[in-house]
KEROMAR-37779 format. One record per residue (C-alpha): x, y, z; residue in three letters. Coordinates in pm, 1 decimal, always signed. Layout:
residues N
{pt {X; Y; Z}; 'ALA'}
...
***
This chain:
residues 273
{pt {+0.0; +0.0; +0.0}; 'UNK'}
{pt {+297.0; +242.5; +116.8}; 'UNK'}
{pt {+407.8; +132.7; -245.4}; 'UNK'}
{pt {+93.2; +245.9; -443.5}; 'UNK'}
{pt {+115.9; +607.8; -256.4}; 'UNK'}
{pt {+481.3; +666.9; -341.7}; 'UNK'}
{pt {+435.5; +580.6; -719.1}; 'UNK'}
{pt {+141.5; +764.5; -707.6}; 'UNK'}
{pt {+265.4; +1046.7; -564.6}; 'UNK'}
{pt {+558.2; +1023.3; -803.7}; 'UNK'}
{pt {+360.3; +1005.5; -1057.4}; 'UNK'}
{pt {+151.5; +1320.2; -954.5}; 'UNK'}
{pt {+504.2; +1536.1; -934.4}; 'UNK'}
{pt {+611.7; +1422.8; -1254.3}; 'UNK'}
{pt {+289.8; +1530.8; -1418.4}; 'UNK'}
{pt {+279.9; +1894.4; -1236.2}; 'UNK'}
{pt {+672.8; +1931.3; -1311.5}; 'UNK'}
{pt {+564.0; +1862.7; -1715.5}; 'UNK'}
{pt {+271.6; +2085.2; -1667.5}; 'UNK'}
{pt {+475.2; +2363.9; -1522.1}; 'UNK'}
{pt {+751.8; +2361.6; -1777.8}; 'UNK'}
{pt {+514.0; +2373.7; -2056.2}; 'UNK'}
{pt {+302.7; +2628.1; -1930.8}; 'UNK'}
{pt {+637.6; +2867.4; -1893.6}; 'UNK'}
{pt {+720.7; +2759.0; -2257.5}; 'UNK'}
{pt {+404.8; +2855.8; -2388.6}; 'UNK'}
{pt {+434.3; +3185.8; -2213.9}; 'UNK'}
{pt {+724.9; +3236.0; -2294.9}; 'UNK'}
{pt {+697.6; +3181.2; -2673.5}; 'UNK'}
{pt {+422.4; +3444.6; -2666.8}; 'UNK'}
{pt {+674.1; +3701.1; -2530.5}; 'UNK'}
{pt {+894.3; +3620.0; -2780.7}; 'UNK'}
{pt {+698.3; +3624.6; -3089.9}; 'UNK'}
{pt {+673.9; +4005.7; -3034.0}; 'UNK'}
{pt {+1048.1; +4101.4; -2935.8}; 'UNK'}
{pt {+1246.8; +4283.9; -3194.4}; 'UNK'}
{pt {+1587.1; +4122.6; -3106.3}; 'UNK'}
{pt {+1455.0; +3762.5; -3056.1}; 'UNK'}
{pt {+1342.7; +3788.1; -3377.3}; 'UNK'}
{pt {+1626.6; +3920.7; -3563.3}; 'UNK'}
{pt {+1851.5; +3677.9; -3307.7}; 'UNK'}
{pt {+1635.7; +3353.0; -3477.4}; 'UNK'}
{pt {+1540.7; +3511.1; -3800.2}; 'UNK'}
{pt {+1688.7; +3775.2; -3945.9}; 'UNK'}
{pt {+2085.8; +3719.8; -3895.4}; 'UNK'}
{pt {+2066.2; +3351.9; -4004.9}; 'UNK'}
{pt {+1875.6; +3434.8; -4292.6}; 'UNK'}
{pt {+2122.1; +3680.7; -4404.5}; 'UNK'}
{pt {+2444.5; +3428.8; -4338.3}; 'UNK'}
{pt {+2209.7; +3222.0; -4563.8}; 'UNK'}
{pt {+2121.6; +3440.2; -4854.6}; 'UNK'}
{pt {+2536.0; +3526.5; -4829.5}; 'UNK'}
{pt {+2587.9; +3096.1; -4843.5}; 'UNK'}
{pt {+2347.4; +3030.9; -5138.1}; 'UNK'}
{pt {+2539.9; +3330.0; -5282.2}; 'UNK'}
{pt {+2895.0; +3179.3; -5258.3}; 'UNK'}
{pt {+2830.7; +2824.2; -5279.1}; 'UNK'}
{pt {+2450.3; +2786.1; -5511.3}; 'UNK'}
{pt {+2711.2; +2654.2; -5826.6}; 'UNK'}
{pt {+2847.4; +2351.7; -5613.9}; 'UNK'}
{pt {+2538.4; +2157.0; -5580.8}; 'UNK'}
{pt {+2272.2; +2044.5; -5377.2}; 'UNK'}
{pt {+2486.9; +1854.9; -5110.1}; 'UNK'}
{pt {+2674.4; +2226.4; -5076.8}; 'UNK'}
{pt {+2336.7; +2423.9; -5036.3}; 'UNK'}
{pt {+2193.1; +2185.7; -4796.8}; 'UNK'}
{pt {+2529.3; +2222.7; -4557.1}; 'UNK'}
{pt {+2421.8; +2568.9; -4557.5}; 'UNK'}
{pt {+2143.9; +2541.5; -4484.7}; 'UNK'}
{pt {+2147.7; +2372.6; -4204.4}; 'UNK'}
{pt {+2461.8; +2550.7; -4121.5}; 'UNK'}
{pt {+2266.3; +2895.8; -4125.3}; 'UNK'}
{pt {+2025.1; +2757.5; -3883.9}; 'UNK'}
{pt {+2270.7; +2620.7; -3623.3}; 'UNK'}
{pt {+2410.0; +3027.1; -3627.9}; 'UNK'}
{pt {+2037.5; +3080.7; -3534.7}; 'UNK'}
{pt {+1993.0; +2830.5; -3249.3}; 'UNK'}
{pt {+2325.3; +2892.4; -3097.1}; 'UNK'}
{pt {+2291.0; +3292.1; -3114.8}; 'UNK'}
{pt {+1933.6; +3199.7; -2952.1}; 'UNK'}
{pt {+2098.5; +2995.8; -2668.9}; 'UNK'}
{pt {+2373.7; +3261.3; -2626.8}; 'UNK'}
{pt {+2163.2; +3544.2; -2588.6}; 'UNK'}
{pt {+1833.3; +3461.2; -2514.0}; 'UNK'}
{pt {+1886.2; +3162.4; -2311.1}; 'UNK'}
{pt {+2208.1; +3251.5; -2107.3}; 'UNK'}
{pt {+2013.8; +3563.1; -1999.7}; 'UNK'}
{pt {+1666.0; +3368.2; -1916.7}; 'UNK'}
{pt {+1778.8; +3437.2; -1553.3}; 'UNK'}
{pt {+1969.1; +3794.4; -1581.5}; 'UNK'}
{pt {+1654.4; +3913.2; -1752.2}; 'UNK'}
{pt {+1423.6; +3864.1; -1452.5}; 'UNK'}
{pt {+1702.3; +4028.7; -1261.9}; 'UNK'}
{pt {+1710.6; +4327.2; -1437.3}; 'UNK'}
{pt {+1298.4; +4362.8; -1406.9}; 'UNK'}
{pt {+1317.1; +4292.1; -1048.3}; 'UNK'}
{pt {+1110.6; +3913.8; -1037.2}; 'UNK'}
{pt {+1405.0; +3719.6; -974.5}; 'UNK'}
{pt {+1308.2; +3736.7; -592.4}; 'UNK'}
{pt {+919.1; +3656.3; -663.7}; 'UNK'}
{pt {+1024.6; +3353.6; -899.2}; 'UNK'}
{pt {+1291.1; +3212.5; -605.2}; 'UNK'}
{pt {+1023.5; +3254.2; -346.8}; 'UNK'}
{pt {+743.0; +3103.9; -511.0}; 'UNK'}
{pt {+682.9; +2688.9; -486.2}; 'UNK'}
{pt {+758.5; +2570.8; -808.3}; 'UNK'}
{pt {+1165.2; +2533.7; -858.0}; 'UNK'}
{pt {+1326.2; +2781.0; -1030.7}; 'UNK'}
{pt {+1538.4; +2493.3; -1248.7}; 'UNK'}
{pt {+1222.9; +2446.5; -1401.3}; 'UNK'}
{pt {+1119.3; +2783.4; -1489.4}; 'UNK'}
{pt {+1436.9; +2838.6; -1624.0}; 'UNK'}
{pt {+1412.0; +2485.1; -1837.7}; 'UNK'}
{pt {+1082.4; +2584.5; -1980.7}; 'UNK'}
{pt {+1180.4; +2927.6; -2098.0}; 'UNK'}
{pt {+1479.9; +2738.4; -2278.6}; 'UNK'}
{pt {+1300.5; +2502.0; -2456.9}; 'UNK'}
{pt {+1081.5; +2707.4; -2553.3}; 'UNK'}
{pt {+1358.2; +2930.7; -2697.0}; 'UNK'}
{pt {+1533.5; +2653.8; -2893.0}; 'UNK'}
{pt {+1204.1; +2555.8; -3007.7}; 'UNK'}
{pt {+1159.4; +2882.8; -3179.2}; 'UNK'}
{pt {+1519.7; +2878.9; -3303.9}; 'UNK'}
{pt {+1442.9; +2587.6; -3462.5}; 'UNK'}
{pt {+1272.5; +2827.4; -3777.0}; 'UNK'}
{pt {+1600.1; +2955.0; -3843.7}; 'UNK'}
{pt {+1666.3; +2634.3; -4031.6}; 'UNK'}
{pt {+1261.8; +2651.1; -4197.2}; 'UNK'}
{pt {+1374.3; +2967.5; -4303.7}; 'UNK'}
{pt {+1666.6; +2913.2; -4500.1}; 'UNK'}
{pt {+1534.3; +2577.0; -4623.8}; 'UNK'}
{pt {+1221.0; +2813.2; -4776.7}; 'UNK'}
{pt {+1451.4; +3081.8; -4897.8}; 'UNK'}
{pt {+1678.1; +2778.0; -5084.7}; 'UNK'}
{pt {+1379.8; +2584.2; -5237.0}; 'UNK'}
{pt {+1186.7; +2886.1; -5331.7}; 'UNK'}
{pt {+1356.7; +3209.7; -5381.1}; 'UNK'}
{pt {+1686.8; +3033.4; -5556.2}; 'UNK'}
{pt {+1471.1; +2718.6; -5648.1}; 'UNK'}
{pt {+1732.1; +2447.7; -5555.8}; 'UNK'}
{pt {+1621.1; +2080.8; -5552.5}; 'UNK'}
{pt {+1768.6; +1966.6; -5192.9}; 'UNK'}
{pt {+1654.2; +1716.6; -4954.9}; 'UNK'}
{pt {+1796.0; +1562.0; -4635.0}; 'UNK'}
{pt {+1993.8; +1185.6; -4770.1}; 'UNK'}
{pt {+1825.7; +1074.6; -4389.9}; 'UNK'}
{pt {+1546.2; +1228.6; -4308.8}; 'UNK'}
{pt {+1450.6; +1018.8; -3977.2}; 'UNK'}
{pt {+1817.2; +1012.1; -3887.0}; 'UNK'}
{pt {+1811.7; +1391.5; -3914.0}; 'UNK'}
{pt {+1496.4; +1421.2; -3745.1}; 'UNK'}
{pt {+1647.2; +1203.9; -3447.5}; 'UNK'}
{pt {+1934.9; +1451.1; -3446.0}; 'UNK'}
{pt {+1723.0; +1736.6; -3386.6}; 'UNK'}
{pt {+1609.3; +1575.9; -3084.6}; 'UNK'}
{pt {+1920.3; +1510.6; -2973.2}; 'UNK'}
{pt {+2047.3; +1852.9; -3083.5}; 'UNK'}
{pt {+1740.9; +2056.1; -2830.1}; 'UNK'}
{pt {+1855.3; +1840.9; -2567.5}; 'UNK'}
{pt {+2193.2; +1940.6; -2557.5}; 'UNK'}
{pt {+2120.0; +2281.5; -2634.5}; 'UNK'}
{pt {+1879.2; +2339.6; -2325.1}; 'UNK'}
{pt {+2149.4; +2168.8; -2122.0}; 'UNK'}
{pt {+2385.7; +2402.0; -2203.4}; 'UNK'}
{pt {+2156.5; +2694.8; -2178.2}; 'UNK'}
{pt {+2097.2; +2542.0; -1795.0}; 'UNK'}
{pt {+2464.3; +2621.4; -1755.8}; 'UNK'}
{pt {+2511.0; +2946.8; -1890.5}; 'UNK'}
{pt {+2217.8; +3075.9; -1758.8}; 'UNK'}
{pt {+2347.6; +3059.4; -1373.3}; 'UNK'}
{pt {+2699.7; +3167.5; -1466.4}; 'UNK'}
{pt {+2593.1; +3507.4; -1652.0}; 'UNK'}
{pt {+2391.7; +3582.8; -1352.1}; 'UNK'}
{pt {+2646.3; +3507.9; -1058.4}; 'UNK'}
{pt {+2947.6; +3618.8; -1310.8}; 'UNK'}
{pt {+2855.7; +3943.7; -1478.3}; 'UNK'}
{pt {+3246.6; +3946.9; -1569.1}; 'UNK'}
{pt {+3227.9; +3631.0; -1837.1}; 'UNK'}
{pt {+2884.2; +3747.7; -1898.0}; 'UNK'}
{pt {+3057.9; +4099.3; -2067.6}; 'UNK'}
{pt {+3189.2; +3856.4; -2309.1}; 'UNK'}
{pt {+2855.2; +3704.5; -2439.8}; 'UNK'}
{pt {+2912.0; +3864.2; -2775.9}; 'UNK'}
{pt {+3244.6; +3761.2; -2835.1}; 'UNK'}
{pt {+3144.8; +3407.9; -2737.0}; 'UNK'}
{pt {+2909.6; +3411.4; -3095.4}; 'UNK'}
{pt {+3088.0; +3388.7; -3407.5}; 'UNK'}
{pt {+3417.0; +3171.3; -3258.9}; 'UNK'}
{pt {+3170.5; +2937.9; -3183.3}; 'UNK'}
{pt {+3020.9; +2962.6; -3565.5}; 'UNK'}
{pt {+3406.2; +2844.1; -3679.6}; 'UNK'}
{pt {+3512.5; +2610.9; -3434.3}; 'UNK'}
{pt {+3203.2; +2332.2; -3441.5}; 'UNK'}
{pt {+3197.8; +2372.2; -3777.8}; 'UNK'}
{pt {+2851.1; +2496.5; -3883.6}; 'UNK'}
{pt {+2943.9; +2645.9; -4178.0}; 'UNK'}
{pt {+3233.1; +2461.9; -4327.0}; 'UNK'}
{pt {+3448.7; +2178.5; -4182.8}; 'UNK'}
{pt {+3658.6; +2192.8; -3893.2}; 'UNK'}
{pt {+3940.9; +1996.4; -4116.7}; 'UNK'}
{pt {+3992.4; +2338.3; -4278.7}; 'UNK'}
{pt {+4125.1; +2474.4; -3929.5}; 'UNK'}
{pt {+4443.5; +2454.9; -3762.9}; 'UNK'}
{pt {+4487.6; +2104.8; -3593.8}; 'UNK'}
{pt {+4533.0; +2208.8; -3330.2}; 'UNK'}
{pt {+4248.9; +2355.5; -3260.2}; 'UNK'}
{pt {+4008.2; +1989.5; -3321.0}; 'UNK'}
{pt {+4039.5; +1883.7; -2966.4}; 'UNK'}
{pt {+3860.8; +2215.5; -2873.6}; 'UNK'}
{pt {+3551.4; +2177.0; -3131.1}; 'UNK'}
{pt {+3522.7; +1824.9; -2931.3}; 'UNK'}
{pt {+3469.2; +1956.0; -2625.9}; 'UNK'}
{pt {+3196.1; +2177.4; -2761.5}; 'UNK'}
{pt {+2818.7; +1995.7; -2751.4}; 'UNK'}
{pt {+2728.6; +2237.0; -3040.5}; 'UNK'}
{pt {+3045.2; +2068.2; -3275.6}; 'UNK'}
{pt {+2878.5; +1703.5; -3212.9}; 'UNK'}
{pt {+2513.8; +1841.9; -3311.1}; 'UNK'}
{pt {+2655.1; +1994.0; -3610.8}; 'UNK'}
{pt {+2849.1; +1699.6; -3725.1}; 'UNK'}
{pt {+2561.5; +1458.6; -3672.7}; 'UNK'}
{pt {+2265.3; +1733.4; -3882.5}; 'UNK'}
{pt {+2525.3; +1780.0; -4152.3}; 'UNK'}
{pt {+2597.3; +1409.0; -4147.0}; 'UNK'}
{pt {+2239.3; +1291.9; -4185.2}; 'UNK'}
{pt {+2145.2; +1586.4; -4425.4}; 'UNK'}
{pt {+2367.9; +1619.3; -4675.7}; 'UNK'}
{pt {+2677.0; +1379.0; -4593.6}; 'UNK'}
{pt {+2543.2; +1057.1; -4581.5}; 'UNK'}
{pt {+2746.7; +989.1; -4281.5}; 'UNK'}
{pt {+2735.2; +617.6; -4176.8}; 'UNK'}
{pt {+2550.3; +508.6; -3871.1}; 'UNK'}
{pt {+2833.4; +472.9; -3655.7}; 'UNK'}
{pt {+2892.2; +833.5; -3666.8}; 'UNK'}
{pt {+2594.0; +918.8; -3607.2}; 'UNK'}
{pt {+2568.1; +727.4; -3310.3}; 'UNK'}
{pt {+2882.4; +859.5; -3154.1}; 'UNK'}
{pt {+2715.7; +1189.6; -3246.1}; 'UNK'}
{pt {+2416.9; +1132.8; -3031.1}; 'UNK'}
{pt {+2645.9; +948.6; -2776.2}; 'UNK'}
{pt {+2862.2; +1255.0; -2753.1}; 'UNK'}
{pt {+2541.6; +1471.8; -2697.0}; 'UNK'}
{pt {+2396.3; +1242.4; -2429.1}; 'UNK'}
{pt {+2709.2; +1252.3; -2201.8}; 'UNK'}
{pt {+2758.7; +1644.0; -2250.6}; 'UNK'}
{pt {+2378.6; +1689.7; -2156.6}; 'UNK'}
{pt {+2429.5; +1455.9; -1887.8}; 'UNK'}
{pt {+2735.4; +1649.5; -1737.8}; 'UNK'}
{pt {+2566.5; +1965.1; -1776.0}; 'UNK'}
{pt {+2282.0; +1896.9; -1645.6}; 'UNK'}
{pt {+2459.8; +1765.7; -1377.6}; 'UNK'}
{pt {+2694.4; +2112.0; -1357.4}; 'UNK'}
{pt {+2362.9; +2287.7; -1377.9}; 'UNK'}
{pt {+2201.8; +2169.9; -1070.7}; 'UNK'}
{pt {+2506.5; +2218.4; -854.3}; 'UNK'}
{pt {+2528.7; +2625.3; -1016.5}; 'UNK'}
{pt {+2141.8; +2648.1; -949.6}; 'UNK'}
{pt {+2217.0; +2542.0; -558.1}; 'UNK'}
{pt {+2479.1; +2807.8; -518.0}; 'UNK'}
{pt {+2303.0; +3049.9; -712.2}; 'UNK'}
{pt {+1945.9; +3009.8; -478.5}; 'UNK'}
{pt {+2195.6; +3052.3; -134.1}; 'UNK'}
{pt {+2326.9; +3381.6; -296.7}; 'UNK'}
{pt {+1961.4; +3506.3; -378.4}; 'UNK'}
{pt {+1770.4; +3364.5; -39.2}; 'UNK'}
{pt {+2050.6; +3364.7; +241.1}; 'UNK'}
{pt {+2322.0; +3619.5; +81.1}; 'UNK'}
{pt {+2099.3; +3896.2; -123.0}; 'UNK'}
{pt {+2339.9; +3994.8; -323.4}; 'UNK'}
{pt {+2177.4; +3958.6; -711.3}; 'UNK'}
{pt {+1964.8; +4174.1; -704.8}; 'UNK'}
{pt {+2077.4; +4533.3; -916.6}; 'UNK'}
{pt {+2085.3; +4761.2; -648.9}; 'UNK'}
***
């Protein structure tokens, strides 16, 4: 009987813990929709590194325009998780609800997790866009060599996204000093895990740096299973890869989350003033 009432009431938190980190998605993607720099963030910037791809590379053949294209996206989603997602917490600090949000019942980790998928949800149309812009303003013929394997990646790809964004998002907030170097943090990024051409093309010695990077191993497994043809042994280390780095961060997150709540309930000293 004591068994029944612990599943049960496992069950019951599970549900409310879904339900709650929808909800703030949901909310949160309304917000969005309407803000000028989310939407050039998603939108706008990867659809001009994509018009300036097609440009360059539309003579080199379909394999060529769909690396960009996916390529252009990945700018989009990792600009999104940069930005907007590394400042999901800073932002209620600057308007003064960080306090409300810590004091209220439902964990801040999950606020915070909802507000990120949602974000890398909506990044996702980055990639819709400069698919739409290759197939009907240049009127290429591309499509993905796997689409369920590249459709798998995605998934794997949000994943480690949001887990990173769990990590960031605590260190901007405690750290305003690395958080003064958000923008240079972009376009390195762009070259090193190899969204928009190889990392072969790099110095060597910078490789063991683009594997240490979760956004490298997402790139190498949507490029693989879009326009590649990767075999499925790569594409499993891909998602491996993924897995352990969302584990660890994850992981990383919850411990930043801890110290971050003791300097907001027992310290008081994030707030702006």
């Amino acid at each position: 009987m004591m068994t029944l009432t612990t599943r049960a009431t496992w069950r019951a938190s599970w549900r409310a813990n879904w339900r709650t980190i929808w909800m703030v998605a949901e909310m949160s993607l309304r917000q969005m929709v309407m803000d000028g720099f989310i939407i050039f963030t998603v939108l706008v910037q990867p659809m001009l590194i994509a018009l300036l791809g097609l440009w360059m590379l539309g003579d080199k053949g379909p394999d060529y325009i769909m690396f960009v294209v996916v390529g252009s996206g990945l700018t989009g989603l990792w600009s999104s998780l940069l930005f907007i997602g590394g400042n999901s917490i800073n932002v209620e600090r600057w308007s003064g609800t960080l306090e409300t949000l810590v004091g209220v019942p439902t964990p801040l980790t999950l606020i915070v997790l909802g507000k990120n998928v949602a974000n890398i949800i909506q990044s996702l149309s980055s990639m819709v866009v400069a698919y739409l812009l290759a197939v009907v303003l240049f009127g290429y013929q591309i499509h993905f060599s796997q689409p369920l394997l590249f459709a798998v990646s995605i998934l794997f790809t949000i994943l480690a996204f949001v887990s990173f964004a769990l990590v960031l998002a605590p260190i901007f907030v405690m750290n305003p000093g690395v958080q003064a170097w958000q923008n240079a943090m972009e376009f390195p990024v762009y070259i090193l895990c190899g969204f928009l051409f190889p990392i072969a093309l790099l110095p060597s010695a910078l490789t063991p740096l683009s594997y240490l990077l979760p956004p490298y191993w997402a790139a190498r497994a949507l490029h693989g299973t879009s326009s590649a043809n990767a075999p499925l042994e790569e594409i499993l280390l891909c998602w491996a890869m993924m897995l352990l780095f969302s584990a660890i961060y994850l992981f990383v997150s919850g411990k930043l989350f801890a110290k971050m709540l003791i300097k907001v309930r027992t310290d008081a000293t994030l707030d702006v003033t």
